[in-house]
C-alpha positions as CSV (number, residue, x, y, z in Angstrom):
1,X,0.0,0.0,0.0
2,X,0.9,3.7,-0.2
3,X,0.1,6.5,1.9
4,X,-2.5,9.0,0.1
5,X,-2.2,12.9,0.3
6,X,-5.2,15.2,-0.2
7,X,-3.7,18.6,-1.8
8,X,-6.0,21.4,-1.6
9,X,-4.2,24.5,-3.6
10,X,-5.1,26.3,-6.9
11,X,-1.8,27.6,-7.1
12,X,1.2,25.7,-9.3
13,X,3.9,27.5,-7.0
14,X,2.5,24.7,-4.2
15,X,1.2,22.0,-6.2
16,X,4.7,21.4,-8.0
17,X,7.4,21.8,-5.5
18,X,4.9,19.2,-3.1
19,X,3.7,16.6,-5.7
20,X,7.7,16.3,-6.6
21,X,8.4,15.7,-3.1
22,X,5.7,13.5,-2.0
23,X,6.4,11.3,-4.9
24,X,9.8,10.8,-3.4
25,X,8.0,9.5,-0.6
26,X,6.1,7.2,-2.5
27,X,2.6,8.8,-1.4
28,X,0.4,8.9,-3.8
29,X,-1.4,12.6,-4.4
30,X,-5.1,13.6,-5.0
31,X,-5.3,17.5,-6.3
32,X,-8.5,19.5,-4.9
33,X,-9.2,22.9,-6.1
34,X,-10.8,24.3,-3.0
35,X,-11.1,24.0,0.5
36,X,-14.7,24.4,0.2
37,X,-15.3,20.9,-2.1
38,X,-12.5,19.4,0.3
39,X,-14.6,17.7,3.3
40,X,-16.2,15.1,1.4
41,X,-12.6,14.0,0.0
42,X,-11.3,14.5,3.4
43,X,-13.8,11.7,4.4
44,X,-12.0,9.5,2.2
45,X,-8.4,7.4,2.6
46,X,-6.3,10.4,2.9
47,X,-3.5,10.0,5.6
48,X,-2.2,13.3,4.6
49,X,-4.1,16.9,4.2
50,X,-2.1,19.6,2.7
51,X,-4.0,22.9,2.7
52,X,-3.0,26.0,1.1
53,X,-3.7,28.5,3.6
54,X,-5.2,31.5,0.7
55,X,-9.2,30.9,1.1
56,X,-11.5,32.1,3.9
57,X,-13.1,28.6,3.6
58,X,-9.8,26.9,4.9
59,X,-10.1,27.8,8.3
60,X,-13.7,26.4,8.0
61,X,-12.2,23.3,6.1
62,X,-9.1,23.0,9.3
63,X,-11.9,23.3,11.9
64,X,-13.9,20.6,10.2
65,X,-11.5,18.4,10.3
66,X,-10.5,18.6,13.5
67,X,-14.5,17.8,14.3
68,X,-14.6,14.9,12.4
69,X,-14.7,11.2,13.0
70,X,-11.5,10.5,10.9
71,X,-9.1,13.3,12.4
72,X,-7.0,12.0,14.7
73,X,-5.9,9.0,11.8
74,X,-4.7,12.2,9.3
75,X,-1.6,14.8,9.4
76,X,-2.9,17.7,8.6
77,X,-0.7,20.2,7.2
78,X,-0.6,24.0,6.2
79,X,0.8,26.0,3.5
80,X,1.1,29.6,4.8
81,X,2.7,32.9,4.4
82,X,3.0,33.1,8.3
83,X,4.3,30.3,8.8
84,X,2.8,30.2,12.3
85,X,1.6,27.7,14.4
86,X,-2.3,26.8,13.8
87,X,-4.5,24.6,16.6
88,X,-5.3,21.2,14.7
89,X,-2.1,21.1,12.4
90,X,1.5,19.1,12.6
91,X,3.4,20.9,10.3
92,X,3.1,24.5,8.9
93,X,5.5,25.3,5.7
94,X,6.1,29.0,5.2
95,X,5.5,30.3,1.6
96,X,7.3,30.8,-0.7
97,X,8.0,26.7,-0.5
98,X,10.7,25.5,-2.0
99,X,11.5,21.6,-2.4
100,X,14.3,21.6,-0.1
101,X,11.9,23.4,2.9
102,X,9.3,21.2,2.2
103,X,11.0,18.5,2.1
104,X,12.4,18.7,5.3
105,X,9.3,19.1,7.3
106,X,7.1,16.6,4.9
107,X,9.8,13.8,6.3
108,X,9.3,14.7,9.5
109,X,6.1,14.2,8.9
110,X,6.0,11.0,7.4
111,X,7.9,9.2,10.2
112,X,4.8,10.2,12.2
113,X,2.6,8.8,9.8
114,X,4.6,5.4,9.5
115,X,4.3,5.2,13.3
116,X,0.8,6.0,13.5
117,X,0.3,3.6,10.8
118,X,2.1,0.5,12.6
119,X,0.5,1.4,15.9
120,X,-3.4,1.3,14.4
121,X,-3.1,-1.7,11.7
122,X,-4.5,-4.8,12.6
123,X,-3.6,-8.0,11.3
124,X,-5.9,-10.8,10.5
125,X,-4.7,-14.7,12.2
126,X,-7.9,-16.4,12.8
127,X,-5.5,-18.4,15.7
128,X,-7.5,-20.4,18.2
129,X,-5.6,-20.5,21.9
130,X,-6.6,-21.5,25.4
131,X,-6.9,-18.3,27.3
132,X,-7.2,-18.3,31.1
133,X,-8.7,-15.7,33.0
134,X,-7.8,-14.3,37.0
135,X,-9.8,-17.6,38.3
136,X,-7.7,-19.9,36.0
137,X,-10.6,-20.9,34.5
138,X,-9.7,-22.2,30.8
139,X,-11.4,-20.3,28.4
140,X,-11.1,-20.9,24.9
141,X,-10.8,-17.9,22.3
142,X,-9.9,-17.4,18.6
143,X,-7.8,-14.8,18.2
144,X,-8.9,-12.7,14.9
145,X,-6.5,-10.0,14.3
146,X,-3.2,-8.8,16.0
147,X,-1.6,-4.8,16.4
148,X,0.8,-3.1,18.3
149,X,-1.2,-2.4,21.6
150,X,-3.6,-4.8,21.4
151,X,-6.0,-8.3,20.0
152,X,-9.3,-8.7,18.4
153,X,-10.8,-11.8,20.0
154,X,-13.5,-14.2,19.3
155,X,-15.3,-16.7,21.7
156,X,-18.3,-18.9,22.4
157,X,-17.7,-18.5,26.5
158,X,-19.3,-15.7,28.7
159,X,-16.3,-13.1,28.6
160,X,-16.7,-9.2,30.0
161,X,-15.3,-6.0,29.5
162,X,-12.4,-5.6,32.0
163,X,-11.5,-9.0,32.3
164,X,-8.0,-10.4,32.0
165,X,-7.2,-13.0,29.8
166,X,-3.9,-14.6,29.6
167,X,-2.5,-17.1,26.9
168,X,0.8,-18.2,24.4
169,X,0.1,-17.1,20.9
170,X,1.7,-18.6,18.2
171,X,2.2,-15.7,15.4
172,X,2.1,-17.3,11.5
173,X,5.8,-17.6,10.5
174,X,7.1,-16.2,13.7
175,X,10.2,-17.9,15.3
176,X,8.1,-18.8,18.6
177,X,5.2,-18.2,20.4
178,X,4.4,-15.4,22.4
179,X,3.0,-15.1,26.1
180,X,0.4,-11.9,26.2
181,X,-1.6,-10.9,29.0
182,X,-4.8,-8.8,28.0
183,X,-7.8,-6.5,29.0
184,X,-10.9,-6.9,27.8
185,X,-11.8,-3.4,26.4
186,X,-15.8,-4.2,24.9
187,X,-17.4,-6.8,24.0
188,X,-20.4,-7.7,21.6
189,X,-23.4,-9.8,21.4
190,X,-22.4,-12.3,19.0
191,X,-19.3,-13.5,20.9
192,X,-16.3,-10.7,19.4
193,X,-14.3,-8.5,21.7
194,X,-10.7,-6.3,21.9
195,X,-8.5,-6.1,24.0
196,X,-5.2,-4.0,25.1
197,X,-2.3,-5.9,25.9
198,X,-1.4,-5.4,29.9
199,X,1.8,-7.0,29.4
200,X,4.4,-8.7,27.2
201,X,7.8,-10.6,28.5
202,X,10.4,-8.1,26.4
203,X,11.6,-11.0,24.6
204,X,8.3,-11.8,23.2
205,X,7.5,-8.3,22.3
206,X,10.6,-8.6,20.3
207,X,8.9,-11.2,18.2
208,X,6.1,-9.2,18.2
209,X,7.2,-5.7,16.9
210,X,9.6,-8.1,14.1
211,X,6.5,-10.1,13.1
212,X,4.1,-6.9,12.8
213,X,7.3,-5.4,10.9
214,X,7.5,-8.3,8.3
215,X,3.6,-7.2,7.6
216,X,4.0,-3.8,7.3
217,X,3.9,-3.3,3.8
218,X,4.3,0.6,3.0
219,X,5.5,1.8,0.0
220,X,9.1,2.6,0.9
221,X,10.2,6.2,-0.1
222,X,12.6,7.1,-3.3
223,X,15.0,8.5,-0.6
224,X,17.0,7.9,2.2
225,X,14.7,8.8,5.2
């Protein structure tokens, strides 16, 4: 996969100097005219939104994002004359933008979005285990997906939010299994759950963070990050 940018300029003095240096990044660039026809895109898949800071409506278009649903999983950043610090952005680059300025920051920026990205993905393993709960009652689960801070889970037996399940997990491929200890965050009717992980022996995170690595599967920038 690639990372997708929303670019919301009119003005070829932005749009060239950023779609040259976010296809060295390998992210993949969607051009909107203005802010105003910008929301509904911003709904979309973008990870990034670059707005040129020029209309009245891009203000409106920042503070809509930062309402929405879908804001907290986007960088959001400004092209301004200013250059100052806005509420709701992670970068601001100061006009007139060159590639070398932009550059700079838009790397900066991408790191976060890499990390953001490997803490949120989920990966399917459809893995059944014998998880045992405070009372070391046996309970079995199937473990649907994996991430960084946490489990999707799946079970026929009575299981509540805030319990704590413990259980070996062996990872497809990995080099061994992996003991995890879990809470129960919610729960629904028909038997699914998550879970954040409580804690992981640092030897088995290890296997962890290189088996969620090997599945990671960004497209890796044209330059040296």
């Amino acid at each position: 996969m690639s990372f997708e940018c929303l670019l919301v300029s009119r003005d070829p003095s932005v749009i060239s100097p950023l779609n040259r240096i976010l296809d060295t990044l390998s992210i993949s660039t969607k051009i909107c005219l203005s802010a105003s026809k910008a929301l509904k895109e911003v709904e979309g898949n973008a990870d990034l939104v670059v707005i040129d800071w020029v209309e009245d409506s891009a203000s409106e278009l920042l503070n809509d994002i930062r309402r929405s649903n879908t804001a907290q999983k986007k960088a959001v950043v400004v092209v301004s004359t200013a250059g100052c610090p806005l509420p709701g952005t992670h970068l601001v680059l100061k006009k007139p933008l060159t590639i070398e300025s932009g550059a700079k920051g838009l790397k900066i920026i991408y790191a976060r979005m890499l990390q953001d990205h490997r803490k949120h993905a989920r990966y399917a393993v459809m893995t059944p285990v014998l998880a045992r709960d405070p009372d070391n009652r046996v309970v079995p689960v199937t473990i649907t997906d994996i991430g960084d801070g946490g489990l999707g889970i799946m079970s026929r037996e009575m299981i509540s939010k805030g319990d704590a399940l413990s259980l070996y997990l062996s990872l497809p491929n990995a080099r061994r299994s992996i003991y995890i200890e879990a809470r129960v965050l919610w729960t629904r009717d028909y038997g699914t759950g998550g879970c954040e992980f409580i804690r992981i022996p640092p030897a088995d995170r290890e296997v962890l963070q290189d088996w969620l690595r090997s599945k990671c599967r960004v497209k890796r920038p044209l330059v040296s990050m």
